[in-house]
Backbone bond lengths (Angstrom), bond angles and torsions (degrees), N, CA, C in turn:
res aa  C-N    CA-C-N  psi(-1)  N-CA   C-N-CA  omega(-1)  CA-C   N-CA-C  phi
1 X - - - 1.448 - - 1.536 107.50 -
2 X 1.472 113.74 129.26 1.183 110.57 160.28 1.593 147.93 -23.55
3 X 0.739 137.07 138.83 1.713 119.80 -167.38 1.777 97.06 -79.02
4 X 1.460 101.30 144.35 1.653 101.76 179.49 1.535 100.64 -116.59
5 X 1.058 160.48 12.17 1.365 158.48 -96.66 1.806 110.20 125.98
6 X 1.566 77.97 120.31 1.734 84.97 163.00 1.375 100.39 174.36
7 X 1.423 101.70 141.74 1.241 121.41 -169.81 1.617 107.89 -73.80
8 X 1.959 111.17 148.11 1.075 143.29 -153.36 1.640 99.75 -141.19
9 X 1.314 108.26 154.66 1.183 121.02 173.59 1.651 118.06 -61.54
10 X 1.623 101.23 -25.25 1.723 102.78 -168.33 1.544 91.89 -113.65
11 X 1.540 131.39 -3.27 1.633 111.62 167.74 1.648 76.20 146.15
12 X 1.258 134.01 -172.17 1.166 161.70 -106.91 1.656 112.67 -135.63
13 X 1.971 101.04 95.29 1.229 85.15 -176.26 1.812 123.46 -79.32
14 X 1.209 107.92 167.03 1.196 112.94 -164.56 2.076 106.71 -110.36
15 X 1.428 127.25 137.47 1.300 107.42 -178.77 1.488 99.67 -150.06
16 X 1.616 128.00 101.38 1.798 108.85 -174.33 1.877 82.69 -129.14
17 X 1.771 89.90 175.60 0.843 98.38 168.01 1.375 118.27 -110.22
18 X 1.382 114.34 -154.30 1.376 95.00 -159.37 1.316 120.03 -92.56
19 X 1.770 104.15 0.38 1.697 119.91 -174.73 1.969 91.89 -84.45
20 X 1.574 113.69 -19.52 1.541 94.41 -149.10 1.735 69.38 -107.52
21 X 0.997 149.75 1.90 1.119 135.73 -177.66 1.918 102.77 -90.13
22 X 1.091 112.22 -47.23 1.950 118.48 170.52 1.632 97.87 -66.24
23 X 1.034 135.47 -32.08 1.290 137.51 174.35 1.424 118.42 -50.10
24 X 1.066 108.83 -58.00 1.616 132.16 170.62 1.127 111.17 -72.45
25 X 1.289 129.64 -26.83 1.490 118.81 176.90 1.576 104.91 -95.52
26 X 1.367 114.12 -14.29 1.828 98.70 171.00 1.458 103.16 -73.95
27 X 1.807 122.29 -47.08 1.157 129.56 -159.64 1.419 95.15 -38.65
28 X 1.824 106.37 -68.96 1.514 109.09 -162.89 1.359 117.86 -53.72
29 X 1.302 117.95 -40.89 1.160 121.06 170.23 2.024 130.76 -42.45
30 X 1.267 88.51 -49.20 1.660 109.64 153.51 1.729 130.47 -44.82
31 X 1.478 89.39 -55.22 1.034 104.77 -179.47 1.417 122.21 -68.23
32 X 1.922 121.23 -46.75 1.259 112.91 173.01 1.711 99.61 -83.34
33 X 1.165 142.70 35.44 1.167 160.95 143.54 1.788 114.85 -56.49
34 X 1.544 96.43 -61.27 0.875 104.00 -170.50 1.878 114.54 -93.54
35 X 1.654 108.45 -15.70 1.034 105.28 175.40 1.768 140.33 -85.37
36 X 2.098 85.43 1.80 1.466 116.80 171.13 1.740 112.92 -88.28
37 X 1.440 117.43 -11.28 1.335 147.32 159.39 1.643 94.26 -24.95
38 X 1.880 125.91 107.76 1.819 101.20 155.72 1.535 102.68 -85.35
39 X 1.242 128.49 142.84 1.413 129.15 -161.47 1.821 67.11 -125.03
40 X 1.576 94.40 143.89 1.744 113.62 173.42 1.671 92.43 -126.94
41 X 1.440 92.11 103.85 1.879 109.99 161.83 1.110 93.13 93.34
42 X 1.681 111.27 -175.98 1.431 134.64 170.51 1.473 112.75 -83.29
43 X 1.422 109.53 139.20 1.480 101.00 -166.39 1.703 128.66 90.31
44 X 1.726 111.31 -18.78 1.057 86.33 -178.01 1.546 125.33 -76.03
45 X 1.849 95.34 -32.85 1.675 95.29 170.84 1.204 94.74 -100.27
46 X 1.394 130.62 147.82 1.660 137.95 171.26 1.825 81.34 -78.53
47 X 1.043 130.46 -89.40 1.198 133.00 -154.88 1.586 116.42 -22.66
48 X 1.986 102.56 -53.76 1.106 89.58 -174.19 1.880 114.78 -70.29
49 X 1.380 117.37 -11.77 1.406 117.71 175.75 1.143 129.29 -56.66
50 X 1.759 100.02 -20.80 1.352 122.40 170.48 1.275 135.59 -59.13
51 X 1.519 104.20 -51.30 1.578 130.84 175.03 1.941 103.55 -92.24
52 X 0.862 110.14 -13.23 1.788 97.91 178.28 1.893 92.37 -130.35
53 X 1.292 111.91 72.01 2.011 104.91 173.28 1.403 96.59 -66.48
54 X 1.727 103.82 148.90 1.040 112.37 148.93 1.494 134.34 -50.20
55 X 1.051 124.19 137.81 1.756 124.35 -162.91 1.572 97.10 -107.00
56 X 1.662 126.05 -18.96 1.551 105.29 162.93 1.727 96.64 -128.09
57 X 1.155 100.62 131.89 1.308 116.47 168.89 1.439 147.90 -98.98
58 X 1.758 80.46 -11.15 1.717 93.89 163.04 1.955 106.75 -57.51
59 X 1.382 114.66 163.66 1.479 96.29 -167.06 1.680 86.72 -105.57
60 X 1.606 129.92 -5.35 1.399 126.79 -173.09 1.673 83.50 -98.06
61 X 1.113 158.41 65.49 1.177 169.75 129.89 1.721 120.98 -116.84
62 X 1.315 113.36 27.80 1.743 133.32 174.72 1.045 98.54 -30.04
63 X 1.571 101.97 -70.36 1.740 124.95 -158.60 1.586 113.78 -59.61
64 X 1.677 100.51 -52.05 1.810 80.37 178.55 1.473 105.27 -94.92
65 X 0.980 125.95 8.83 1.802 123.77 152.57 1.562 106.38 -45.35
66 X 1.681 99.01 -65.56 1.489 109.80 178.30 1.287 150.27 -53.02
67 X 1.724 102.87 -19.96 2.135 141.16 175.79 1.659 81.62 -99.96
68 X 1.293 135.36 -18.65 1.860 100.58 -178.16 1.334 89.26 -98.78
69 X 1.438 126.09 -31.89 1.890 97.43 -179.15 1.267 120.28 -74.44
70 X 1.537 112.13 -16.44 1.717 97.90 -176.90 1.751 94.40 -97.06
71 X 1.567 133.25 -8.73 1.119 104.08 140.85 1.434 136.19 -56.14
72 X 1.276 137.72 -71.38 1.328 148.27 178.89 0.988 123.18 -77.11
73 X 1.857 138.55 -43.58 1.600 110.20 -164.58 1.659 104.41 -72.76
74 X 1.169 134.39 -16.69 1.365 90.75 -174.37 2.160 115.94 -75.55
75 X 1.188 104.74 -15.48 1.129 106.55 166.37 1.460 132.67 -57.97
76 X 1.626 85.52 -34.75 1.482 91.68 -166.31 1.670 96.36 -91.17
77 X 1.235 134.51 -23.87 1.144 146.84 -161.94 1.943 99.85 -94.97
78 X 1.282 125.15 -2.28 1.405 146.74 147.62 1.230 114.73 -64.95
79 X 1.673 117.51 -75.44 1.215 120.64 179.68 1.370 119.98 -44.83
80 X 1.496 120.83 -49.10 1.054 119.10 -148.71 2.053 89.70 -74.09
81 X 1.471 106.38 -45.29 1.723 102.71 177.62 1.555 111.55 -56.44
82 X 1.208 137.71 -23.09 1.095 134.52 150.84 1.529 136.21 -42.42
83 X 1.524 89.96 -46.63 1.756 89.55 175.44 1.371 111.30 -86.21
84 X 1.469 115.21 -16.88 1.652 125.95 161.78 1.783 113.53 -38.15
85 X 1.202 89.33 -53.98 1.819 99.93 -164.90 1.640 91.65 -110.62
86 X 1.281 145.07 16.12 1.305 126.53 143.21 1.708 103.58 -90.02
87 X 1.303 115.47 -28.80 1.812 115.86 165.91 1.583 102.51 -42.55
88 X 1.103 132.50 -56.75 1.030 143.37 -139.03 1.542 102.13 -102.61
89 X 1.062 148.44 -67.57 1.867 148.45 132.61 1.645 97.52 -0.94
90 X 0.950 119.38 -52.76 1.931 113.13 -159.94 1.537 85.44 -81.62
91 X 1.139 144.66 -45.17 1.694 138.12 -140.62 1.934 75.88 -90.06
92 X 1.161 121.69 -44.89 1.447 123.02 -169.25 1.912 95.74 -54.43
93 X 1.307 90.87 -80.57 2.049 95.27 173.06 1.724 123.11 -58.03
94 X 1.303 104.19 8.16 1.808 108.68 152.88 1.414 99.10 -51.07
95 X 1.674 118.30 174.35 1.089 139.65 -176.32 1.663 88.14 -114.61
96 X 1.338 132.39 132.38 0.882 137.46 -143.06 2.066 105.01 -136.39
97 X 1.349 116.99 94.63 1.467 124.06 -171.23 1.371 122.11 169.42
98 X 1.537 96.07 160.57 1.545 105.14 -177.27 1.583 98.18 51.51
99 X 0.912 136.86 77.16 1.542 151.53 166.88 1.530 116.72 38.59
100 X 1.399 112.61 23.48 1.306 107.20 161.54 1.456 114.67 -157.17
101 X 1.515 108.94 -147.71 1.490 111.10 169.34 1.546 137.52 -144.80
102 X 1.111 143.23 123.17 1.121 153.05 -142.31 1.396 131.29 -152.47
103 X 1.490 117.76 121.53 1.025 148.44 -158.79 1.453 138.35 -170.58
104 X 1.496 136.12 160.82 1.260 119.55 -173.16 1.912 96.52 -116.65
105 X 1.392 117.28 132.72 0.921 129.00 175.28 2.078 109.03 -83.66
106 X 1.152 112.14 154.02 1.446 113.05 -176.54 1.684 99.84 -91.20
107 X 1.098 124.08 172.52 1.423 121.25 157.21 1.274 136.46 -33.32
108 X 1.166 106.53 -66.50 1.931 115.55 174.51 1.773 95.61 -81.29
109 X 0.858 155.64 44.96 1.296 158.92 115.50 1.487 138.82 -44.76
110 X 2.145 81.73 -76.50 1.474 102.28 146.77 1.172 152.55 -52.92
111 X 1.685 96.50 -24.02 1.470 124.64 -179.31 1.585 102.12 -64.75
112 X 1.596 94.13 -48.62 1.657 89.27 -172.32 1.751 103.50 -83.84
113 X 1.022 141.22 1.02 1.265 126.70 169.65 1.340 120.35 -85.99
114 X 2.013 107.47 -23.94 1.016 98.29 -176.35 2.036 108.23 -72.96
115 X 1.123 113.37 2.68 1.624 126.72 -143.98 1.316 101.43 -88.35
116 X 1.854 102.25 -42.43 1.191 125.00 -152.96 2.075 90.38 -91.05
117 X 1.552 96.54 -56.72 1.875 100.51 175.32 1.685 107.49 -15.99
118 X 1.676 78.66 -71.00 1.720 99.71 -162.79 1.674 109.56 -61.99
119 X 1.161 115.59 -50.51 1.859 116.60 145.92 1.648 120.00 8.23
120 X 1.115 109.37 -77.06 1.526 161.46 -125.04 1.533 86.57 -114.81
121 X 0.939 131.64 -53.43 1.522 143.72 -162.68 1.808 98.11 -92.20
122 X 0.975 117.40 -50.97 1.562 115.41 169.52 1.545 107.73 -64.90
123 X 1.146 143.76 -72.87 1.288 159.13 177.01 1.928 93.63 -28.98
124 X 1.227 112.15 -54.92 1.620 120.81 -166.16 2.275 90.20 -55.16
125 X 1.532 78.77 -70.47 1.274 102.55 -156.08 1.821 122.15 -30.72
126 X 2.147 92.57 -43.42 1.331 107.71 -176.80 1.837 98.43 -77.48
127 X 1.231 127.44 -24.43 1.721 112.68 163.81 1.469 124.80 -46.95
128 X 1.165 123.15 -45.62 1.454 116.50 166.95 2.021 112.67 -115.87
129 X 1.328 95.82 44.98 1.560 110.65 169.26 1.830 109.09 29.59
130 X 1.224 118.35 43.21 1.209 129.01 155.46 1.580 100.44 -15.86
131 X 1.507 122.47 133.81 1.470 124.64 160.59 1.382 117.33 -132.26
132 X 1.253 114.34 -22.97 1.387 137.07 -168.39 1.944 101.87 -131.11
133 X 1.830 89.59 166.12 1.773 91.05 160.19 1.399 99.09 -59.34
134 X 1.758 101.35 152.09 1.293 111.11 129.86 1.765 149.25 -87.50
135 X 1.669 102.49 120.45 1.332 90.41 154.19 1.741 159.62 -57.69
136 X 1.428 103.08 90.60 1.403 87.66 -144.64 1.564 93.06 -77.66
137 X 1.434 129.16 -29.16 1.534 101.29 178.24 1.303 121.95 -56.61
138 X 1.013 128.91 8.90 2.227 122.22 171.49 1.489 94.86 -124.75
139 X 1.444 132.12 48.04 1.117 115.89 174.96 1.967 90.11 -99.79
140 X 1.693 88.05 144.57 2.014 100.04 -167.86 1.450 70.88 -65.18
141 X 1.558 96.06 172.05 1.665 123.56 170.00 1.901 107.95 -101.66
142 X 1.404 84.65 -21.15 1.784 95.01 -177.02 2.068 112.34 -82.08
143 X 1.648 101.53 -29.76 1.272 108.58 174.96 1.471 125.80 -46.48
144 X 1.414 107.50 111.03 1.908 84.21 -172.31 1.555 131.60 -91.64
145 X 1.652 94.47 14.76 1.389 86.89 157.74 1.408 136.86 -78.83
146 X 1.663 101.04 -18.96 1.711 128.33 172.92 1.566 112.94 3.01
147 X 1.694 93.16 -87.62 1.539 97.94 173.65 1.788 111.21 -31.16
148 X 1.319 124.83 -68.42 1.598 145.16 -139.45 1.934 76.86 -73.60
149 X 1.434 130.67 -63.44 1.344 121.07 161.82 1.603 138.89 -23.86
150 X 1.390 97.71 -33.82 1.864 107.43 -168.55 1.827 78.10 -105.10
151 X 1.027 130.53 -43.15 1.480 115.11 -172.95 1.603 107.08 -60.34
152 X 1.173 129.27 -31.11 1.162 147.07 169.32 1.145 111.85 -54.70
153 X 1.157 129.86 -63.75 1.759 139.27 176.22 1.490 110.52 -57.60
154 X 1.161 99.06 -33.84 1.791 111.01 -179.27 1.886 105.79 -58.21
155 X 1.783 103.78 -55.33 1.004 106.44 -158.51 1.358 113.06 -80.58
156 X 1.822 114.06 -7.65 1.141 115.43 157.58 0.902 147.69 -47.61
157 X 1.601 100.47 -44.52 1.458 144.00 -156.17 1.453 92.78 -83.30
158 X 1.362 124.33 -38.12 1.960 126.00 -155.45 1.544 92.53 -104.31
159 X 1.631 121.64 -39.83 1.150 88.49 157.18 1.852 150.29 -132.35
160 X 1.189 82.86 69.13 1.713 123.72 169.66 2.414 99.89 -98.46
161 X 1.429 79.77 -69.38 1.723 74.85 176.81 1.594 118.96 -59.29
162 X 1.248 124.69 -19.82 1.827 135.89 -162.95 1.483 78.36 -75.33
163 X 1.868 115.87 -47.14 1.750 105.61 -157.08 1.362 112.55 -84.04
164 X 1.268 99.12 -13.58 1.795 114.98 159.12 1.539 113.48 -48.73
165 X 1.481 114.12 -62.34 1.327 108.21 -153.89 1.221 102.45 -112.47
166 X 2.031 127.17 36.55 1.107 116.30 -171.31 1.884 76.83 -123.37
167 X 1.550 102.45 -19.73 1.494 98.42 -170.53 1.636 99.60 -89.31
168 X 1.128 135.83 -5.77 1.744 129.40 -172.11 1.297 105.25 -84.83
């Protein structure tokens, strides 16, 4: 696969085409989809349990379970819609031709794409309870998570290289 990511003197150039560019804009789209989700209790969305874990897990620890979420998730549950719709603003201010898109992202850009990738990549992953790699050469063609699987591998794949060229 082409390289999508690689580091630049001013932050992180950016290079998709035009399938991985609609790709990324459904993901995000999905994603702050799901992060406008009111989930009632633990468990109701797996996904969102994913992206907001409980931080005490003893189950006789209710109470400060209960003082760290109304400390932090709504903050943290900000950020993460932030890097949702800064994903989505940067793919807009790509340079836009010849069948794809291109541009150099700044540092905190990437930061938030890588935020939103990995987002997106947890949320995917806990739908068909990922435990292991996937094999994608024996994936059925009839399975209908397939697609939601290869979108998965994708978002692995982009951000593994994002931490590539945010760390060079």
């Amino acid at each position: 696969m082409p390289e999508i990511f690689r580091a630049v003197r001013s932050g992180v150039e950016v290079r998709l085409d035009s399938d991985q560019d609609l790709l990324l804009r459904h993901v995000a789209g999905e994603l702050l989809g799901v992060l406008g989700e009111p989930a009632e209790g633990p468990g109701a969305s797996p996904g969102l349990d994913r992206l907001f874990p409980r931080a005490y897990l003893d189950p006789t620890e209710e109470k400060a379970e209960e003082d760290w979420q109304k400390m932090v998730h709504g903050d943290l549950l900000e950020v993460k819609r932030a890097n949702g719709r800064s994903l989505l603003d940067d793919l807009d201010a790509l340079a836009h031709g010849g069948g794809g898109a291109r541009g150099v992202l700044r540092v905190e850009q990437a930061e938030a794409w890588l935020g939103t990738l990995n987002d997106a990549r947890l949320v995917l992953g806990t739908r068909f309870e990922v435990d292991e790699e996937i094999d994608y050469s024996t994936l059925d063609p009839e399975d209908p998570e397939g697609a939601a699987k290869l979108t998965y591998g994708f978002l692995t794949y982009l951000t593994g290289e994002l931490v590539d060229a945010l760390s060079d």
